[in-house]
matplotlib code that plots the C-alpha trace (Angstrom):
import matplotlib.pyplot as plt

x = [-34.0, -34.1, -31.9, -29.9, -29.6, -28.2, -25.6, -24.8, -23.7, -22.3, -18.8, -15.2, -11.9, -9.3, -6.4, -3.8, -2.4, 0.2, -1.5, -4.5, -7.2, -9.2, -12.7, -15.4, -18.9, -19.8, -21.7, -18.0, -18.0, -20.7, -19.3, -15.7, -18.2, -20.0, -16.5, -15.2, -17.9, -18.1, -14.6, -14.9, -17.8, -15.2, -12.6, -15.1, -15.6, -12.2, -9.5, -7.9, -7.2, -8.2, -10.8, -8.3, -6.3, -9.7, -10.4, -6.9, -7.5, -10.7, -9.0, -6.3, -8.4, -10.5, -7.3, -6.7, -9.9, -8.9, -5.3, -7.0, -9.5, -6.2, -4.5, -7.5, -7.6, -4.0, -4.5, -7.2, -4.9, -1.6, -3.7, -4.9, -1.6, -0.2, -3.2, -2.7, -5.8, -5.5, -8.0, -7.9, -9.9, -10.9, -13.8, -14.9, -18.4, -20.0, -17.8, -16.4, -14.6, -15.1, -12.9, -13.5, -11.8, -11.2, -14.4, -13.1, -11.5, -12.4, -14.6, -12.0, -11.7, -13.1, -9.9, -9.0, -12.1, -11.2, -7.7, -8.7, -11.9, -9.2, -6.5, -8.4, -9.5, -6.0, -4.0, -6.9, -5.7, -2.3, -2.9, -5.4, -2.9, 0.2, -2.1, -2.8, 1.1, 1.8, -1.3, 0.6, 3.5, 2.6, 1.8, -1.8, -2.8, -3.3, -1.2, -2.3, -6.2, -4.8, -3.4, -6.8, -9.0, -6.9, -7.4, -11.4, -11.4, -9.6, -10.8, -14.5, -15.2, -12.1, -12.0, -14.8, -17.4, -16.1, -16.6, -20.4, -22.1, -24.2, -24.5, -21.4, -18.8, -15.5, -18.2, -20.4, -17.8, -16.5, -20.1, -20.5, -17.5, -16.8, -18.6, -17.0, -13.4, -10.6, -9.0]
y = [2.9, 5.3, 7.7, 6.1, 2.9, 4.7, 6.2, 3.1, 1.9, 3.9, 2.7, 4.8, 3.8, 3.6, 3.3, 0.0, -2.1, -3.7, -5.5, -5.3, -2.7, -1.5, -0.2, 0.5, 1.1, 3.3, 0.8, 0.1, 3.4, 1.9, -1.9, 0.1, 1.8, -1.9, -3.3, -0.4, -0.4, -4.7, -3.8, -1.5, -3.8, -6.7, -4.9, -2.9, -6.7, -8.2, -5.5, -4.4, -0.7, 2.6, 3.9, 4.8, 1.6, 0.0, 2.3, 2.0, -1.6, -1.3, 1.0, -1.6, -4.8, -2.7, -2.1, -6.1, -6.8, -5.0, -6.9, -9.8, -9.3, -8.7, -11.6, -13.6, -11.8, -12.3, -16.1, -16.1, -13.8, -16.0, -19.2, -17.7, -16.7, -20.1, -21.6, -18.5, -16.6, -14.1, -11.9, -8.1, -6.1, -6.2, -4.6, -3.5, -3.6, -2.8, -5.3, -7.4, -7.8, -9.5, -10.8, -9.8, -12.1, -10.5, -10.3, -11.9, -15.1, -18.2, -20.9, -22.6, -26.1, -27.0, -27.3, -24.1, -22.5, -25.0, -23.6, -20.2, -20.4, -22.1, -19.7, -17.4, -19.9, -21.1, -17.7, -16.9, -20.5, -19.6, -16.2, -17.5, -19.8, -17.1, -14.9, -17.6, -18.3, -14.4, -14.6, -17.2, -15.9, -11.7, -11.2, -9.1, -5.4, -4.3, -6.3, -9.4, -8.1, -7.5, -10.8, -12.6, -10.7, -11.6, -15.4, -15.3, -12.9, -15.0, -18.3, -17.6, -14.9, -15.9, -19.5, -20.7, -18.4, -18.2, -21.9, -21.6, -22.8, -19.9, -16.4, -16.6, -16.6, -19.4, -22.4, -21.7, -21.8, -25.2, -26.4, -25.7, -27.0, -29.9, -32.2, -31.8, -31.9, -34.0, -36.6]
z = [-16.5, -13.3, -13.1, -9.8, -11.7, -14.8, -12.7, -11.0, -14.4, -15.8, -16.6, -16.3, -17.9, -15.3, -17.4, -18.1, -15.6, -17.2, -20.1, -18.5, -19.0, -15.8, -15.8, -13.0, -13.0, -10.4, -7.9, -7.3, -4.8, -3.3, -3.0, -1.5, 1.2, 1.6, 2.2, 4.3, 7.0, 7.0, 8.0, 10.8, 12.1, 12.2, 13.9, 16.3, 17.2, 17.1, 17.3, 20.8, 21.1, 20.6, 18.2, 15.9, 15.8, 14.9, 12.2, 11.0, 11.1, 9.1, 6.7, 5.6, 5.6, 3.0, 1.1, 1.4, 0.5, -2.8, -3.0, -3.0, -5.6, -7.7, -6.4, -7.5, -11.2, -11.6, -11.1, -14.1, -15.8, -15.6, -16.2, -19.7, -20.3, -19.6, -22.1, -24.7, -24.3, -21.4, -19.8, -21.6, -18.9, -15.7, -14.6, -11.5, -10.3, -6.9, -4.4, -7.4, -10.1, -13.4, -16.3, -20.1, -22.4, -25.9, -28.2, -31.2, -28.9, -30.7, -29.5, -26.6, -25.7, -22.3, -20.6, -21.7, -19.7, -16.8, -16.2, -16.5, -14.3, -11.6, -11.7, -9.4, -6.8, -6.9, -6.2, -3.8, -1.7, -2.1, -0.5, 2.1, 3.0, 2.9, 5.4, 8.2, 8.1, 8.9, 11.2, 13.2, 13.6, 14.0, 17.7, 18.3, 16.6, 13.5, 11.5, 12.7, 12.3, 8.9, 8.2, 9.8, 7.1, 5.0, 5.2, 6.0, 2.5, 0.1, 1.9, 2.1, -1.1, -3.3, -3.2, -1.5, -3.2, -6.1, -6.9, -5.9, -9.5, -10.4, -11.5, -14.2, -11.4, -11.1, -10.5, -12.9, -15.6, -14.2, -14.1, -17.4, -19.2, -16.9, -18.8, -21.8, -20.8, -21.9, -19.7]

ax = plt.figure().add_subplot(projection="3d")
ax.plot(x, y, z, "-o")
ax.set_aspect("equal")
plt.show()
């Protein structure tokens, strides 16, 4: 392993959020600079005003693009709650986030994976849906740039992309255990 990949992954301990532990490899500095300047691309492009109303713009659609990666892990986390086997960590890797159930879970019915692999999507529409409401109504600026990212995010990554069936994300789970679900 080279010595930039090893300190890509290497993982910190953020501490509890609630009854969730956080953790982070390190790629997740690079993901929040990824995020950050997709950000200031998109309101170079689409934000009136001054240089630093743009950057101030980019600044907190970076920090929604974060809320909603929470949004979306407190939908998987409420959904396990609701079906009694919650997520235990969250862990935070370059632009993303994954769940990490509890080692020692038992093997779970199909519809138990189902709900849980839906609870994100589901928060995600919920906020997507909660951001073009304030878009509508919040005249131009920053808050309304805000509000805008806020829908394309949790539309296009948090629902949308999460539900594309591959590489273990929320599709990929409902792929998987669709089949063998009870009606």
């Amino acid at each position: 392993m080279t010595m930039i990949r090893r300190w890509l992954l290497t993982t910190r301990d953020l501490g509890d959020l609630g009854p969730i532990r956080v953790s982070m490899e390190r790629s997740a500095y690079v993901g929040l600079g990824l995020v950050a300047l997709t950000m200031f691309v998109a309101a170079l492009s689409l934000l009136d005003g001054t240089g630093s109303d743009r950057l101030m713009g980019a600044l907190l659609a970076t920090g929604g693009y974060y809320l909603s990666v929470m949004v979306h892990h407190t939908g998987h986390y409420l959904a396990g709650l609701y079906a009694g086997y919650p997520l235990v960590r969250l862990h935070f890797y370059w632009a993303l986030a994954r769940d990490i159930y509890p080692p020692n879970e038992p093997k779970l019915a199909a519809n138990i994976h189902l709900r849980r692999a839906l609870g994100g999507p589901c928060a995600s529409v919920l906020a997507a849906s909660a951001c073009l409401l304030l878009t509508a109504i919040t005249p131009g600026g920053i808050l309304r740039f805000f509000f805008l990212s806020g829908f394309w995010i949790n539309l296009l990554i948090f629902t949308l992309g999460a539900l594309i069936p591959a590489f273990g994300l929320d599709g990929d789970v409902i792929r998987r255990h669709w089949p063998q679900r009870r009606v």
